[in-house]
N, C-alpha and C positions, 0 to 999 in steps of 0.2 A: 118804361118804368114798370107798368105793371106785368109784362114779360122776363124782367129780371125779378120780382119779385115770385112769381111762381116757380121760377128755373133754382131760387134760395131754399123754397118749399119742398121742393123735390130731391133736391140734393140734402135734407137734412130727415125726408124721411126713408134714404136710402142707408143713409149713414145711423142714424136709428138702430138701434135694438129692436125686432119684435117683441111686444110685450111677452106673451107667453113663452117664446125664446126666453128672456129675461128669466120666466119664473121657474123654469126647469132649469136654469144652468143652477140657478142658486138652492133651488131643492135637494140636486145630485152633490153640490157640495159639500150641505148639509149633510147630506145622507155619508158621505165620503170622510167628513170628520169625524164622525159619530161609530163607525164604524175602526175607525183606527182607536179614538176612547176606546173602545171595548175589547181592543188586542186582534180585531178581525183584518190583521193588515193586505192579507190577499185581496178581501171585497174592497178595502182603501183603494188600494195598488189601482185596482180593476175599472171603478169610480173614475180615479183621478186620470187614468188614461184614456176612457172615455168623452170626460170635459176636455181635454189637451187635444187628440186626434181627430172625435167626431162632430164635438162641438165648438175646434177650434179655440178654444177656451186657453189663450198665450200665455199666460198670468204667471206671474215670478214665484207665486205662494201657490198655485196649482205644481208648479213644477218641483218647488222643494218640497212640500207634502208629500208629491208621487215617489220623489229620490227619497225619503226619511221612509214611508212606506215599505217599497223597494227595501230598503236598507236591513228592515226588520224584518224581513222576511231571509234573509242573507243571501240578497239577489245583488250581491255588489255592482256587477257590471252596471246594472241598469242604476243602480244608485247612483255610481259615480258619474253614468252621463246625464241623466239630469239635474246632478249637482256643479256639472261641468255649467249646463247652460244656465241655470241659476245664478250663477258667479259672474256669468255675461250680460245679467242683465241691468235694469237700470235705480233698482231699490237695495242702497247700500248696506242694511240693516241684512236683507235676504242674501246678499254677497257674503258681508264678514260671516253667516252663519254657514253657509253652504262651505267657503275655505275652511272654519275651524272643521267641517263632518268628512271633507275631504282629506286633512291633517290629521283626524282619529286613523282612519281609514289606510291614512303612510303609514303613521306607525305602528298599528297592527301589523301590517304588513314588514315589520321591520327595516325600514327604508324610511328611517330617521330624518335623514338628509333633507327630504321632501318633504317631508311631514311638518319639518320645521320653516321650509319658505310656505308652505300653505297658511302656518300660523302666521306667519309675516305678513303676509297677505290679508289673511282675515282684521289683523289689529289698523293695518294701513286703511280697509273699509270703514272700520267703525272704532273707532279706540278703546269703547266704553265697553267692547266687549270681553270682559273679565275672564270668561272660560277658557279663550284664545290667547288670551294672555299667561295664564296659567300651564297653560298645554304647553308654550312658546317658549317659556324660562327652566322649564322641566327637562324639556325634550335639550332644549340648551346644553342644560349639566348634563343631560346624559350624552350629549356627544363630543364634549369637552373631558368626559370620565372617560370616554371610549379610546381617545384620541391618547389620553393621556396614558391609558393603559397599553395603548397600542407602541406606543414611543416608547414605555416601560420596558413593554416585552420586545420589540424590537433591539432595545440596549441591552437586554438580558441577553438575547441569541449571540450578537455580536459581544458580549461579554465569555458568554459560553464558547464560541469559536475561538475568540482570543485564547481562553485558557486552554481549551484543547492546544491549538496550535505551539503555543508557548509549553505545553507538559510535552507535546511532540517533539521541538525543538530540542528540550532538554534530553529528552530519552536519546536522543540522534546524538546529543553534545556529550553524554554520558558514557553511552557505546564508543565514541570517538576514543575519549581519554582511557576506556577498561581499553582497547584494542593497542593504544600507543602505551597505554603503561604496563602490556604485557607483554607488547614489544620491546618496550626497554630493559624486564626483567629477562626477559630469554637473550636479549644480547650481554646483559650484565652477567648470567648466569654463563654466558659462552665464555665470554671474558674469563671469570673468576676461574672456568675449568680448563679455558687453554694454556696458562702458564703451571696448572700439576700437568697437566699432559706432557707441557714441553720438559718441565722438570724431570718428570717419571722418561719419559724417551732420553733426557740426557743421560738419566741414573743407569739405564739399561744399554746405551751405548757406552758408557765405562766401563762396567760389567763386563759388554762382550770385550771392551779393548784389554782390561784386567784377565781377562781368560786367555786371549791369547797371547799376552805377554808372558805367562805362566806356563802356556804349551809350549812357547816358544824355548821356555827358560829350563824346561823339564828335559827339551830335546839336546839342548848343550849341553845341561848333566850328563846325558845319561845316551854320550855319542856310540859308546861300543854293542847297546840296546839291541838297534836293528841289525846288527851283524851278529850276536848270538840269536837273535831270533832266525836270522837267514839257516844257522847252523843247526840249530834244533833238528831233531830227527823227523822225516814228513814232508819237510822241504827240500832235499835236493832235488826232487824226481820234476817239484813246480821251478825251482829256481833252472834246471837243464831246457826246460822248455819254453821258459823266457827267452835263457841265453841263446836259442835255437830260431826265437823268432825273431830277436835281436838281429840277429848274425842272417838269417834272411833278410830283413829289412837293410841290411846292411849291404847284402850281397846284389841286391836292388838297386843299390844306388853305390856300385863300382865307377869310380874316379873314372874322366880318360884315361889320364895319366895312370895309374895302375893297370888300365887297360890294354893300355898302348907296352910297361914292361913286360906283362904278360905273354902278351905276341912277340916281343925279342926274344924270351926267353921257350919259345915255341911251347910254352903251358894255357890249356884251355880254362877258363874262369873256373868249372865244374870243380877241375883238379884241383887247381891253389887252393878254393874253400873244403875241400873233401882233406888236404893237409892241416890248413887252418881249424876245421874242427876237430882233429885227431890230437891235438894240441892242444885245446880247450878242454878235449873228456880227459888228457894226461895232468890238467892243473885241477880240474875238478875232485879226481881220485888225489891225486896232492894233498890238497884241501882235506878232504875225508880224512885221509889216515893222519892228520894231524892234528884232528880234530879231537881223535879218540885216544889220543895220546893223553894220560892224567900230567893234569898241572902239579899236583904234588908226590912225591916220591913214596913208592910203594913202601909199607911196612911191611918186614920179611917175616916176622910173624904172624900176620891177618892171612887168609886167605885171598887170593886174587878176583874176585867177584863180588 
């Protein structure tokens, strides 16, 4: 009995506080608030991470003092890890405040999203916490305005492509119809001008048939024409050398049969034709002198010239 009673002794002055241990942590805290009063948050900072590190000093309100510290000094990182582990710990009052410092902290940072379950957070620790609450319904409407602005303009874009697309369409469906209805004019216009063409080609295929109906009908008049033109003076000399080439062309294409009297009558082709054209200058000269014969009978008083 009295072995377990010293073994109680012992175990409760190990688990003890040294006293003067005791009066220095509470001094430096002192000193550590006093110090943040007066805006000196470095020497806070400095303080409070000495009680935490060197004297062990765990405490929920050591660690949010050194993160609110930290914080003011715009030492975020270190802010936000001791405000991390403050949130861990076991004093709900130090939780909900450390989430609401950690929700300041999102949405500065623009990251809303967060901002607002840290407020969720904070009000789930402590309800009563009015500034967490406040932060909470804020930050709310501002991401329900974002949201909605964002679906706004979302339907604007998608309104905006529709109309392009649709003035695209149009322009494509407008060129369509200028292209077929200038097609239709240039075949209407073909149209409209191939019955004067065929007109105008019938009107000048009469014409030519009217002309030479008319040549035609000029030549029947006027049958004895070409035979005084033959006679005119100028021409015998071309008409002799027609009939010369005639009459070769001819002597060309001697018959058998003439061929064949020829040789009974023991005359060479040469000959007959050298008789046959001696015949033809005796009608030619014919011809002439009766040519110049007057058609009407001399008056015996005129002179003859």
């Amino acid at each position: 009995m009295i072995n377990t009673v010293y073994a109680l002794v012992f175990v409760l002055a190990l688990l003890m506080p040294d006293p003067a241990q005791l009066i220095k942590i509470n001094r430096i805290k002192t000193q550590a608030q006093l110090a943040f009063e007066k805006g000196n948050y470095k020497e806070s900072a400095k303080l409070y991470r000495y009680l935490n590190d060197s004297l062990n000093v765990h405490e929920d309100a050591v660690k949010f003092n050194m993160a609110t510290a930290y914080y003011m000094l715009g030492d975020t990182a270190q802010a936000r890890n001791y405000y991390q582990q403050t949130a861990q710990g076991s004093n709900a009052t130090l939780r909900s405040k450390a989430y609401l410092q950690l929700g300041v902290m999102d949405n500065t940072a623009k990251n809303s999203t967060r901002a607002l379950n840290q407020f969720k957070l904070a009000l789930k620790a402590d309800a009563q916490n009015e500034k967490a609450r406040y932060n909470y319904e804020m930050v709310k409407k501002k991401l329900l305005r974002d949201q909605s602005n964002k679906e706004e303009k979302q339907q604007d874009q998608k309104d905006s492509q529709k109309d392009s697309k649709d003035k695209q369409q149009k322009n494509k469906n407008d060129q369509q119809q200028n292209q077929q209805q200038d097609k239709q004019d240039q075949q209407q216009n073909k149209q409209e001008k191939s019955p004067q063409q065929s007109e105008k080609e019938k009107q000048q295929q009469g014409d030519n048939q009217n002309n030479k109906a008319q040549q035609e009908a000029q030549q029947k008049q006027q049958p004895g024409q070409q035979n005084k033109e033959k006679n005119e003076p100028g021409t015998d000399k071309r008409d002799a050398l027609q009939q010369e080439k005639k009459g070769k062309q001819q002597r060309d294409k001697v018959p058998q049969e003439v061929a064949d009297k020829l040789k009974q009558m023991n005359m060479s082709e040469e000959k007959a034709q050298m008789i046959l054209d001696a015949m033809k200058n005796q009608e030619v000269q014919y011809l002439q002198q009766n040519k110049r014969k007057p058609t009407q009978s001399r008056d015996k008083g005129k002179p003859d010239w």
